[in-house]
N, C-alpha and C positions, 0 to 999 in steps of 0.2 A: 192721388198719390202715385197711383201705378204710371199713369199719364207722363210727369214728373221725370219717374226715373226710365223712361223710355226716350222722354226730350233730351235728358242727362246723355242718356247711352250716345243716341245717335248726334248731340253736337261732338262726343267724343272723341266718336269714329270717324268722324269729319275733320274734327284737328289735327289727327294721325293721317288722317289719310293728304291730307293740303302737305301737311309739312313732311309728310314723306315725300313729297313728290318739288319739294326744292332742295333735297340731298345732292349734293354734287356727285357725278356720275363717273366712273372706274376710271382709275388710270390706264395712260399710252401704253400697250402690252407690249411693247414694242416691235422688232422685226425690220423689213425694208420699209425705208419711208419711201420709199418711190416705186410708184406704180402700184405698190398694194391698198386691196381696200382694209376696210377697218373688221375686227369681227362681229360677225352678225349682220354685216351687209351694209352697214348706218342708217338701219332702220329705226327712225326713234319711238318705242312702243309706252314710254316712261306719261307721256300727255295721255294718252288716248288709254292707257291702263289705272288712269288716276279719274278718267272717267268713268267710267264704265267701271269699279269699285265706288266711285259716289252716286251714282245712278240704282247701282244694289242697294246699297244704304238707305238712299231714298225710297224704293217701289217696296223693302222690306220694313220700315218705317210704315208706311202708310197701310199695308197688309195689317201690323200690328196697332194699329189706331182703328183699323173697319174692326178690328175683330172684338178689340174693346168696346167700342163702342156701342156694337150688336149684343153683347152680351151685358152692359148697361141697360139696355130697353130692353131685353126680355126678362 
């Protein structure tokens, strides 16, 4: 059962985490359109921060299934 709601938790976090990351992103703050960059450089961190919270998820998942599991066999 613990198994269960540990599967539960983590597709959870997973469907928050997928569909946070197709939110559409800020609007034009405006300013000069010419010649200026955007803010924050148009570094786009939005991909690569949607990994790396799935990849937590994942490696903290599997920590908590060894740990179940060791504590099942003893």
């Amino acid at each position: 059962m613990k198994k269960m709601k540990y599967i539960v938790l983590l597709g959870f976090l997973f469907i928050v985490t997928v569909s946070h990351a197709q939110m559409d992103g800020p609007g034009n703050p405006g300013g000069d359109p010419i010649g200026s960059d955007p803010l924050g450089g148009g570094a786009p961190i939005g991909g690569g921060l949607t990994i790396l919270i799935g990849l937590a998820v994942v490696y903290g998942g599997r920590k908590l299934y060894n740990m179940n599991k060791k504590d099942l066999e003893e």
